[in-house]
N, C-alpha and C positions, 0 to 999 in steps of 0.2 A: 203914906199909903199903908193900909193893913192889909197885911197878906190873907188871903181865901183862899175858901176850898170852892174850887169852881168846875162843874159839873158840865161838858161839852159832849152832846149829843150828837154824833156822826163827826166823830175826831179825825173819822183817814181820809175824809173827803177833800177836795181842793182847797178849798179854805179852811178845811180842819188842820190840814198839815202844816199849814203856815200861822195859824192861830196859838195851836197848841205849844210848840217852843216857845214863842213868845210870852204867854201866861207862865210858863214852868221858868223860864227866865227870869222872870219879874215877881221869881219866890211865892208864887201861888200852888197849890196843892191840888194836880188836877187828874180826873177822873174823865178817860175819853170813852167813848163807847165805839163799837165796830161791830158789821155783821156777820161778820166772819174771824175765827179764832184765829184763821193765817196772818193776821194782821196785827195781833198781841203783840208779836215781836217789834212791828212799827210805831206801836204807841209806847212801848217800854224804851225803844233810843230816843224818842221824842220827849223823856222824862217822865211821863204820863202813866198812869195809874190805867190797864185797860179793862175791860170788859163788853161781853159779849152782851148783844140790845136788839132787840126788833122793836124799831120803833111802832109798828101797826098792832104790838099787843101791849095791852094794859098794863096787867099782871109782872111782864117782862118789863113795861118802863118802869113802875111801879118800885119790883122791886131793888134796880139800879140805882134808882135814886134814891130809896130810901139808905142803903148800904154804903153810898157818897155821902150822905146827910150835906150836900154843899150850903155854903150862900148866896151861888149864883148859879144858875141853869142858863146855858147856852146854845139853843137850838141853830146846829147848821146840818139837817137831817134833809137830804134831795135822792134821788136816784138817778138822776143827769145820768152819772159816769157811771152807774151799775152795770155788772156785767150782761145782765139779760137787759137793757133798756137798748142796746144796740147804737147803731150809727143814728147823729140827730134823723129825725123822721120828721121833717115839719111839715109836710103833705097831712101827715095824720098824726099831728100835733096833738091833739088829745089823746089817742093812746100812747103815744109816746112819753107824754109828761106825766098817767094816768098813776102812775106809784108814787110820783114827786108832789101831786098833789091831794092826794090822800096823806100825806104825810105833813103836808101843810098846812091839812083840816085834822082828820083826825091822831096826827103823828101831833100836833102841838095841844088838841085836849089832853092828851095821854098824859103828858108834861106839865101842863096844869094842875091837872087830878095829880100829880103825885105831889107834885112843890106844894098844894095844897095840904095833903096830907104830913107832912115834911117839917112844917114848921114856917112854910111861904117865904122859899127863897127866891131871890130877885129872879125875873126872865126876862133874857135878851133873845129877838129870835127876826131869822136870816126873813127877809124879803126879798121884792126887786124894783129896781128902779132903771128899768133898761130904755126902751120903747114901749112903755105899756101904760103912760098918760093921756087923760082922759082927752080925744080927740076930736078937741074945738077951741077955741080960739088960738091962743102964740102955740108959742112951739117948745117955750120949755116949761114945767110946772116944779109947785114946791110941795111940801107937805100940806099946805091952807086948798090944795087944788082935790076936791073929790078926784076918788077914781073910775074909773069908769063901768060901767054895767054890760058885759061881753056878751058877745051870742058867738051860735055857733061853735066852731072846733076851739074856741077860745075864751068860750063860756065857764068851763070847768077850772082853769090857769086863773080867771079873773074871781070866781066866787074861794079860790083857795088864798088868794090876795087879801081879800077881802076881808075871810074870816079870821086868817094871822092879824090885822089889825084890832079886827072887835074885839077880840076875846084877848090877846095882850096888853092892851089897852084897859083893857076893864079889868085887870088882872094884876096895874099899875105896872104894867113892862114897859121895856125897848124894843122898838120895832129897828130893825136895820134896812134899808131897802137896796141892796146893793147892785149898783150897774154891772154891764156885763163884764164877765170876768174875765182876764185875760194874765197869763204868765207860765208859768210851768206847769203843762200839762192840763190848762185851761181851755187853747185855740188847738188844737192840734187840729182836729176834724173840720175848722173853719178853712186853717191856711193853708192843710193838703187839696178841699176843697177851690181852692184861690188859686194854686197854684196846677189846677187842672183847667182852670175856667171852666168849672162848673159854680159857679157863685158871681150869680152876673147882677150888675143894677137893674130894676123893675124900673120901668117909665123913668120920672128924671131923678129918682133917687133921691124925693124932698123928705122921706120919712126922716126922722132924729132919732137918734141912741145915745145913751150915757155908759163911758164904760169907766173901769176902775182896774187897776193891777190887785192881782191878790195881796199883793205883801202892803196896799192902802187899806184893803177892806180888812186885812189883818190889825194894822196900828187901830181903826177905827172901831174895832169891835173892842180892842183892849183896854181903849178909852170908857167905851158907853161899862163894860163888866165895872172896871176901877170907880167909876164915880156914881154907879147906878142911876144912869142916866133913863127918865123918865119920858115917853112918850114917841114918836116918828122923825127918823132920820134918813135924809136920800145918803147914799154914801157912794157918791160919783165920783169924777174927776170935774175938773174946771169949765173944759171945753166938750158941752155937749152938740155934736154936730149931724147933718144929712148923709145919708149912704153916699150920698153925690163925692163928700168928701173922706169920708174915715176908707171906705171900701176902694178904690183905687191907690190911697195910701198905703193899706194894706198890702194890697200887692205889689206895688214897686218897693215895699221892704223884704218881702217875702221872696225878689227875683221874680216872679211871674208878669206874664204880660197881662195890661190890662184888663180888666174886667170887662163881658162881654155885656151889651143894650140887650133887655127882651123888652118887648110893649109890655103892657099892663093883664092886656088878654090873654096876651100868651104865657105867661107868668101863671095866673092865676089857672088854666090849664094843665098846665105842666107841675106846676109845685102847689097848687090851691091859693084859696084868700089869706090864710096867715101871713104868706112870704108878700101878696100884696099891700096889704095890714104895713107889716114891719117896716117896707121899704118905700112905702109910698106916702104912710098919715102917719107914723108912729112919732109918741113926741119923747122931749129927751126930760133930765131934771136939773135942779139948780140944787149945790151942796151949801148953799150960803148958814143955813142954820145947822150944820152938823161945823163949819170952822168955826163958827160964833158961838157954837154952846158948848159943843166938845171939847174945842183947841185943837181940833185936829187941821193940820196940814200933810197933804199927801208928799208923798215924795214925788211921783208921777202926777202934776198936775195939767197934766196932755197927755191924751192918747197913743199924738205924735212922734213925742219923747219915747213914752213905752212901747210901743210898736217897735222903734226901728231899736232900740236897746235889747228888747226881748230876742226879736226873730236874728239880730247879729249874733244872737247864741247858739242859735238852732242849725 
């Protein structure tokens, strides 16, 4: 393995802070970016070289990357956890996700145009692979499965999907699609919610999810950097399953009682069609070509596993 200079765009984020030791561990020379200067200090104990970055201006990525000069560009740039992005909104799911996914269209050209300019270092760059499979036939899909074409409050999230793979793709990148995240500091707002019973099954909860522990999607990413690995990878867990099952596991890890039935109407009322979307048609993915190509084996090859290992921490 030759050691690189490897170039990690939104370093303090959930998966940045679990990725980046990892790289700086494994003798690579790495360059994290942050939006805010309070955070230098976080990326310098994480061994990392920091800098200040706004991913929505050119100029600014531009000239990060040029002053990294890396070989590998790692985008895991979202506003999920931003401080103004506030509590999940998924009523108004497209404002909500409305920075995360500008950032995923125009935050990944920006990246481009500079690798380009740069010398065209490799790009690796974060996706999703949660419940957001194109919704028709089985239930779980692989990378050979088109995605699907969204309307509505979900239209925006699916065309930023969409455009991470064209344009990395055509760019000879790694797409990483990574299930939902869950570990430190990932579920917090899911299983305060859970444990309020405010987070109930819709109808019978046939929707599917894929999720993954940060410290898999971490080994995973470390893989595709190290081998420049070429083209779409789901990067789940084993057992991609129905709300029916992960969401009442949930909560008897979590100590809370059950999760409460709403119908379908009243669901979609009360929290809109996204929450009906997720829990009622969403499908999940299959990791089969990310252990076959990458070598990657997760550590948490169950949800189940990491649910009740996580929250006994908590």
């Amino acid at each position: 393995m030759s050691v690189m200079r490897v170039f990690v765009a939104g370093g303090t984020g959930v998966i940045g802070r679990r990725l980046v030791p990892r790289l700086v561990e494994r003798g690579h020379q790495v360059t994290a970016t942050t939006t805010s200067a309070a955070k230098l200090d976080l990326v310098k104990r994480m061994g990392a070289e920091g800098v200040v970055m706004d991913g929505l201006d050119g100029p600014s990525v531009t000239a990060a990357v040029a002053a990294a000069r890396p070989d590998v560009i790692v985008h895991q740039m979202t506003a999920i956890s931003a401080p103004h992005s506030g509590k999940p909104d998924i009523r108004h799911f497209d404002r909500w996700f409305a920075t995360t996914n500008r950032l995923r269209t125009e935050g990944t050209d920006h990246l481009l145009a500079a690798a380009a300019a740069t010398g065209g270092p490799h790009v690796v760059a974060q996706s999703a692979a949660i419940w957001n499979g194109i919704r028709e036939g089985g239930w779980v899909k692989t990378e050979e499965d088109p995605l699907p074409v969204e309307t509505g409050r979900l239209r925006a999230l699916g065309e930023a999907v969409r455009h991470i793979q064209d344009v990395v793709l055509k760019a000879d990148g790694t797409v990483l699609r990574y299930g939902g995240f869950y570990g430190p500091g990932a579920t917090d707002d899911q299983v305060e919610l859970v444990r309020k019973r405010q987070f109930p099954l819709v109808g019978g909860g046939t929707g599917y999810c894929s999720w993954v522990h940060l410290d898999d999607a971490a080994s995973a990413t470390v893989l595709a950097v190290e081998q420049r690995a070429r083209g779409v990878f789901n990067i789940v867990d084993d057992e991609p399953a129905p709300a029916s099952e992960w969401l009442p596991y949930l909560a008897e890890c979590a100590g809370a009682k059950p999760p409460l039935r709403v119908p379908k109407w009243l669901a979609r009322l009360l929290a809109g069609d996204v929450v009906v979307t997720m829990m009622t048609e969403g499908r999940g993915f299959s990791n089969a070509k990310a252990r076959r190509e990458l070598g990657w084996e997760p550590r948490y090859p169950s949800w189940r596993q990491g649910f009740r290992e996580e929250l006994a921490r908590s």
